[in-house]
FISEVEX-990595 format. One record per residue (C-alpha): residue in three letters; x, y, z. Coordinates in steps of 0.5 Angstrom, whole numbers, plus 500, padded with zeros to 3 digits. Example, Ala and Ser with C-alpha at 12.3 -4.5 7.8 and 13.67 -1.06 7.14 Angstrom:
BEGIN
ala525491516;ser527498514;
***
This chain:
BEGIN
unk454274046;unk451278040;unk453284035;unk447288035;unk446290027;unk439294028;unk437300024;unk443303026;unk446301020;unk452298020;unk456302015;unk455308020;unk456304028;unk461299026;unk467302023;unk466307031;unk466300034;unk473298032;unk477303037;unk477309034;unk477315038;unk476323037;unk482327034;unk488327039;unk485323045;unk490317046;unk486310044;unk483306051;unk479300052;unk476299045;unk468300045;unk466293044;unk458294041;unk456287044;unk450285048;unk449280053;unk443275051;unk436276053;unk430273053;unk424274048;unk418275051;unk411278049;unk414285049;unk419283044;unk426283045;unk427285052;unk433283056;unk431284065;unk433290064;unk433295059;unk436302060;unk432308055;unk436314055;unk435321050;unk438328048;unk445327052;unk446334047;unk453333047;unk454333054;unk459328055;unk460328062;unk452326064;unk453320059;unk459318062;unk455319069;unk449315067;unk452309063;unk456308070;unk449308074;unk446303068;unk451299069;unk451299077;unk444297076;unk445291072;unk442293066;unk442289059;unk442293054;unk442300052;unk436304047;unk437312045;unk432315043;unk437320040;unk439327039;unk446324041;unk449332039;unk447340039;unk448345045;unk452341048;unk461341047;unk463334046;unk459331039;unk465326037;unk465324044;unk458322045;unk458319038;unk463314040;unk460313048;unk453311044;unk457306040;unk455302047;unk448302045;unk444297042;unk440301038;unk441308036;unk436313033;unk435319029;unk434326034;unk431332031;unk438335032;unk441329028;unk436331022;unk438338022;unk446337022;unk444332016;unk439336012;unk438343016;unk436346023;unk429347020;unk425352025;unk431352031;unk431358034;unk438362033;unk442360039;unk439352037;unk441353029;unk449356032;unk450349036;unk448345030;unk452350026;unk458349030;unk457341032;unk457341023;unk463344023;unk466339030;unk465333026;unk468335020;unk474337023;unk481339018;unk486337023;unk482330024;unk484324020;unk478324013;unk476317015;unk475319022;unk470324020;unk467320015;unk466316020;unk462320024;unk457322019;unk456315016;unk454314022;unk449320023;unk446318017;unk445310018;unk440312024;unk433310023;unk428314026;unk424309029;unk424302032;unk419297034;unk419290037;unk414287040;unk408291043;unk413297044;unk415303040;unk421307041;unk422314037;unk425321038;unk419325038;unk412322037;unk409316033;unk406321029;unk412325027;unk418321030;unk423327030;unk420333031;unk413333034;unk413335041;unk408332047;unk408337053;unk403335059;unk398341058;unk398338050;unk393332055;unk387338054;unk387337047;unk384331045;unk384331038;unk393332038;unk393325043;unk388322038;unk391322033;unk398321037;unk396316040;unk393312033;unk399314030;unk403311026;unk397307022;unk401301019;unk404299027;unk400297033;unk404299040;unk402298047;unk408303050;unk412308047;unk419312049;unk419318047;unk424324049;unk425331045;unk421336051;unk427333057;unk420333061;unk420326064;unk413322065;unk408318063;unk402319058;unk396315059;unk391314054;unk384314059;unk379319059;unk381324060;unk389323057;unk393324064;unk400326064;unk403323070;unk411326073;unk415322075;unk415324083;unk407322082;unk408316082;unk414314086;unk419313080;unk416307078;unk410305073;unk407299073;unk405298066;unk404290065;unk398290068;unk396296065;unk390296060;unk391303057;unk396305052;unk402309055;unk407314052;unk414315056;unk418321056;unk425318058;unk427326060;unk434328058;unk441326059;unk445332057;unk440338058;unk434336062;unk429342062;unk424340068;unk427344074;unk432339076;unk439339073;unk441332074;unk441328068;unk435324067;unk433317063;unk429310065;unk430303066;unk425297064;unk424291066;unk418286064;unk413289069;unk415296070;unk419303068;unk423306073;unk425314072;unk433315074;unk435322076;unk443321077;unk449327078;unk453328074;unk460332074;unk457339071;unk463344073;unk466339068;unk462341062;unk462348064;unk468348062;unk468345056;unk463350054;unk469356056;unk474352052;unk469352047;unk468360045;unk463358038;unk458356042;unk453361046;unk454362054;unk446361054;unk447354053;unk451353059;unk448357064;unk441353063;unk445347065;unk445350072;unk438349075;unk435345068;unk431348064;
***
């Protein structure tokens, strides 16, 4: 077994390793933060099977519901590609659950928490303003706070190992750019997307940021495949085209499909998941949780 101390930072996840928990919950079983041994092959550190999760938005009962399901499939570790917080009632929940997680990445949520809600529309800016003021709660312990924003600000937007790449939104804006399936038409956006960043050559990318799963493929033309195309499953090893893989979201999916989504990743193929959760749950938080706005709760019932 090995601690995993990637660009996380370890100012930031370790002390959340060490079974602190959110403000008035009893401890339980301490997070560990420790990852099984796995294999090193062409495509960098790569266990059999890796789990790809995105946007759990706060919501702590679908990540609950998809960190079951990763370890049912017998998954070694766990990638999150970010935005672990917004719209959703349970940041401090889903801060600590990520601590699970062998690399945590910076989301654009996590950005405007941390610097400002730059270009959010006004119900997306009332989350962040009210997810700022959760993390910085007055009847926590300081620590514990201090804690939480450690962690938020030692996320990396980035991460590559061998000949894949993991980011938030896209190789040429990790956190913010968007990659929709109608974005295929236009050649030059997915040229230059693709061609990004200059100074990293990748084969696969994992993005999330849209909560529209699928597989872009660059051919000519581009293709956007869904996931219902293609069996939920993606042979990549054989593949000569250069892929970008939107996991879909955990907590928020906006795809039509209101269970949660993410993918898994062995040494041939991506497998895309869709897993029920216990959303009545989380609609309960959000009434328990007035400051948030109603909207983000109703669009959680048919996803999207």
């Amino acid at each position: 077994m090995v601690v995993f101390t990637g660009p996380v930072g370890r100012s930031g996840l370790l002390p959340l390793l060490e079974g602190r928990f959110p403000c008035g919950e009893k401890p339980g079983e301490k997070i560990s933060g420790l990852l099984p041994e796995f294999n090193r092959m062409y495509w960098g550190v790569l266990p059999l099977k890796r789990a790809v999760i995105s946007d759990i938005h706060g919501n702590h009962a679908a990540f609950e519901a998809v960190m079951a399901d990763i370890e049912e499939q017998g998954c070694g570790d766990i990638y999150c590609l970010g935005d672990l917080i917004g719209y959703g009632p349970d940041p401090r929940e889903c801060i600590l659950m990520a601590g699970k997680c062998g690399l945590n990445l910076m989301g654009n949520h996590e950005e405007a928490v941390l610097f400002g809600p730059i270009g959010f529309n006004p119900k997306a800016k009332a989350a962040i303003d009210w997810t700022k003021e959760q993390l910085s709660l007055a009847d926590c312990p300081e620590e514990e706070n201090r804690e939480m924003w450690n962690f938020i600000g030692g996320l990396a937007k980035q991460h590559k190992e061998g000949e894949i790449l993991y980011v938030h939104g896209s190789p040429r804006d990790p956190t913010r750019e968007y990659v929709f399936k109608q974005d295929i038409r236009d050649r030059s956006k997915m040229d230059e997307i693709f061609d990004s960043p200059p100074d990293l050559s990748w084969k696969v990318c994992f993005a999330g940021h849209t909560h529209h799963p699928g597989v872009f493929a660059q051919s000519v033309p581009y293709l956007f495949l869904d996931p219902a195309q293609i069996d939920n499953r993606y042979e990549y090893s054989t593949r000569p085209e250069r892929i970008m893989v939107n996991v879909g979201s955990v907590g928020q999916p906006r795809d039509g499909d209101s269970r949660a989504s993410y993918v898994i990743i062995d040494d041939e193929a991506i497998y895309f998941r869709r897993i029920e959760y216990d959303l009545e749950r989380t609609l309960k938080r959000f009434e328990e949780n007035p400051g948030l706005p109603e909207y983000l709760a109703e669009r959680l019932k048919e996803g999207k």
